[in-house]
N, C-alpha and C positions, 0 to 999 in steps of 0.2 A: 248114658253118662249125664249127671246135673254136671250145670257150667253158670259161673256168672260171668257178667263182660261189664268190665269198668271201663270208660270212656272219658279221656278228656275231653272235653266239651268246647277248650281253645283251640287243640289244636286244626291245624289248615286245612284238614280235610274235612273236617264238620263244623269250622269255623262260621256263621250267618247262615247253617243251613237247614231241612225240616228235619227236629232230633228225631221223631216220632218217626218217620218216614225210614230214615237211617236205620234206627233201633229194628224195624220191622225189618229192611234187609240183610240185618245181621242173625236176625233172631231164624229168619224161614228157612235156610238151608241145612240148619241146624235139625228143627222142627221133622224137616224130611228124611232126615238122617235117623230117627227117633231118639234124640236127645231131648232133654228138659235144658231151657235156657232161660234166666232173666238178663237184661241190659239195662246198666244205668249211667246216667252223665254226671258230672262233677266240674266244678274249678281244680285247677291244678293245685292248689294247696290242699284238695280233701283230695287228692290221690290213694296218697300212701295212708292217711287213717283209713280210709274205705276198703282199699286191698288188704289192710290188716284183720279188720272187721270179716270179711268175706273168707278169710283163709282160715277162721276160726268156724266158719258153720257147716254145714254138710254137705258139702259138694266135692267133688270129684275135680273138676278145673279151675283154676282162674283165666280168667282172658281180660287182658289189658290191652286200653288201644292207646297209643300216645308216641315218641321218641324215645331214643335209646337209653336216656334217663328213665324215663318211666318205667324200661321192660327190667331195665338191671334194678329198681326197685322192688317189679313185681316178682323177678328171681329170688331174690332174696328170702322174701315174704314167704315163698311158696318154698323155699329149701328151710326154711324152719318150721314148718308145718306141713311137710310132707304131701305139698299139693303139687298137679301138674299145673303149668304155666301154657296158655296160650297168646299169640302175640297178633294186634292186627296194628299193622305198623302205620302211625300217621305222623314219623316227623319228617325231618329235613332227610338226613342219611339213611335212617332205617339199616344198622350195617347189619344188625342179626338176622332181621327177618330175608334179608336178600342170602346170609349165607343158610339161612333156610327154604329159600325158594318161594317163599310168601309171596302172593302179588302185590304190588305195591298200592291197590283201590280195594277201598275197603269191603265192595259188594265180594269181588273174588277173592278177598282172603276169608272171609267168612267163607265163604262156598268150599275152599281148598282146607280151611282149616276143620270145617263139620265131617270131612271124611278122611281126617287124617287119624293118625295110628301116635299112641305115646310113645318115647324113644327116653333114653338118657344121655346127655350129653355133660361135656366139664364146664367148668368154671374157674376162674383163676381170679387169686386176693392180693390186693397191695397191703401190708399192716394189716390184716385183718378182713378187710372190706372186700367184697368182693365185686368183678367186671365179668363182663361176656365177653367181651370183642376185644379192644387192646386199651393200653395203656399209655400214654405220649410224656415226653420230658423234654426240653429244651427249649427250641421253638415252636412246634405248631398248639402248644397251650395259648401263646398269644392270641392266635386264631378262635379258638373257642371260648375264651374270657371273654374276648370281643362279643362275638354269637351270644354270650347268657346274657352279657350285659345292656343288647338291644330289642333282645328277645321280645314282641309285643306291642315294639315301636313303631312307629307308621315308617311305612316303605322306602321314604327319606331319606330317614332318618338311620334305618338300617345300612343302606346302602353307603352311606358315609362310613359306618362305623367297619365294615369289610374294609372298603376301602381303605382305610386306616391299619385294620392290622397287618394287610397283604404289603401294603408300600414296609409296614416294620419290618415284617419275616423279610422279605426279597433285598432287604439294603443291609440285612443284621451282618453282621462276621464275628459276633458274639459267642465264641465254644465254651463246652461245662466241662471242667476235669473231674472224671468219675471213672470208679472203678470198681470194673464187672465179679464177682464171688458166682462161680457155677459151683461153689462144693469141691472142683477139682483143680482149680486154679485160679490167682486171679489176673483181672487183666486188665490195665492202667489204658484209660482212652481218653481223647480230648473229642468232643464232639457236638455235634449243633443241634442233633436231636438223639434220640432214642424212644424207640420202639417196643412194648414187652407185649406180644400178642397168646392170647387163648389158643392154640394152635398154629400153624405156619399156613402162611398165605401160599395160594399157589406162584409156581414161576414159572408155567406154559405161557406163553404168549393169548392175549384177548383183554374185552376189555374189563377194569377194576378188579379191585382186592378182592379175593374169593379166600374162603379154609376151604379147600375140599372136603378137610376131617374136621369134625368138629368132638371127636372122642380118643384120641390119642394118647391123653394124658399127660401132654408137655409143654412146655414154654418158649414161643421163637422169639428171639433176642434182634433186632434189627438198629444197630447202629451206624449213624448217616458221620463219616469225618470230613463230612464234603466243609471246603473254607466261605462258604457265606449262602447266603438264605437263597440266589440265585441257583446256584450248585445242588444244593439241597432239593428245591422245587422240581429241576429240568429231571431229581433221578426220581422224584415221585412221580413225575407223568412217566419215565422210563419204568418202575414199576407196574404201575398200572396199567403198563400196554404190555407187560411181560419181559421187559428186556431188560433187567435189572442182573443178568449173569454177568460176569465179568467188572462188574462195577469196583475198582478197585480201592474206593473210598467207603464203601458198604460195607461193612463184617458182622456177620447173622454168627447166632450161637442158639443153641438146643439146652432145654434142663428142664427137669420138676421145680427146683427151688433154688431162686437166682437171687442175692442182695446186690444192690447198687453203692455204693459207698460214695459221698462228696462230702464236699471240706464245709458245709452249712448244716446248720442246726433243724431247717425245714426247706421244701421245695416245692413251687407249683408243678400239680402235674394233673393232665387230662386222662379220664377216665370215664371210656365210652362218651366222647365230648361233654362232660361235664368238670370243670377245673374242680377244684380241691386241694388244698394245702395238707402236707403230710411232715410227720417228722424223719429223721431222716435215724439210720441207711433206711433205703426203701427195699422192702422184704416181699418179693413176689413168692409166689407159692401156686402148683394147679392141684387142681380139686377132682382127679379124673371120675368122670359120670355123676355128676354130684345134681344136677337139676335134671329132671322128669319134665318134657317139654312137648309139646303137639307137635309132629311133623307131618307137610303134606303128604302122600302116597309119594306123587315124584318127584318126591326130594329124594 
């Protein structure tokens, strides 16, 4: 297989350190596997010209290293040009590569991903665009406006800016009036977030958000009517320990193509933690097996 590997070059896991050294860790498990690989590093503004570039030559994969902005870039990229996508995850969440079992340092996702096997997995589009992981509206957009907006900032100075948005979310009691269109019904809610995920998170008990499936071909609809950002928060950590059955201010809904209706003209909303203004109704849609993706063996 040829593979190229685009690498941000800020991000924290390569951030002040030897590119060359890195690039060869990436490149040798590769190498033994007998693959053909180059690697190269960028600023994050030539990301996406670079993977563009790359998806047009004669290779067999792309492999992007950066956050989950980056990878739902390099998706994109590689489902208009009919490339496979590899991922070696170097942001803050990394929410793909974990529900693909990626290791989270970059020596052993190279290692894991030079003998992994192509798979096809979905895709799901808001308007048009498309996400891997999910889609957020209400409040935890404030959360990652904040994240883009200190992104690069000295340590400080980030830490002020979390702090700021967590005291907003936890004191809000701010609800959207919106209303769910499955195709077969609609369904008037008042709520402090919502949720539109690439597949359904599991609900066994352990710990974080997992898709078991990442190929199912539908849309889990998770809307929070909890009354204030407090309420809200206690059912994400109940979530993510798995205990989120019975939650009686929770209401999950299943579909291929779901619109959102509110009484505004546009709305912020987070997409694979990257904010983005859209017009409104918001038109979700899944894309079943639509991206060609590296997966390790034991995933």
């Amino acid at each position: 297989m040829r593979l190229h590997a685009i690498i941000n070059e800020r991000a924290g896991s390569v951030l002040d350190q030897d590119l060359a050294a890195i690039a060869q860790s990436i490149k040798e498990p590769f190498l033994r596997a007998g693959h053909e690989i180059t690697v190269e590093f960028c600023e994050p503004k030539k990301l996406v010209p670079l993977i563009e570039a790359a998806a047009k030559r004669d290779i067999d994969a792309i492999i992007v290293g950066g956050g989950d902005g980056t990878v739902r870039s390099g998706a994109r990229i590689a489902i208009e040009n009919s490339k496979t996508l590899g991922i070696l995850p170097l942001g803050t969440l990394n929410r793909m590569a974990r529900d693909l079992n990626i290791p989270l340092d970059i020596a052993s996702a190279a290692e894991a991903l030079a003998t992994s096997k192509a798979d096809v997995i979905d895709v799901a589009s808001l308007n048009g665009k498309i996400f891997l992981c999910n889609s957020l509206i209400g409040l935890p957009p404030e959360y990652s406006a904040e994240r883009q907006r200190v992104r690069g900032r000295p340590w400080r100075e980030r830490l002020v800016g979390y702090t700021r948005a967590i005291k907003t979310i936890l004191s809000s009691r701010k609800r959207l009036r919106i209303t769910i269109d499955d195709g077969a019904e609609q369904k008037p809610l008042r709520v402090i977030s919502l949720a539109v995920a690439n597949n359904a998170y599991c609900e066994e008990p352990g710990l974080g958000l997992v898709r078991p499936h990442l190929n199912k071909g539908e849309l889990a609809v998770y809307a929070s009517r909890h009354r204030s950002g407090w309420a809200m928060v206690r059912a994400m950590i109940r979530a993510v320990l798995g205990r989120w059955k019975g939650d009686p201010h929770l209401m999950q809904f299943r579909g291929h193509d779901i619109t959102v209706r509110v009484a505004r003209n546009w709305l912020r909303v987070s997409n694979d933690g990257e904010v983005e203004t859209y017009a409104t109704p918001l038109r979700y849609k899944s894309h079943p097996k639509a991206l060609k993706i590296l997966v390790p063996e034991r995933a």
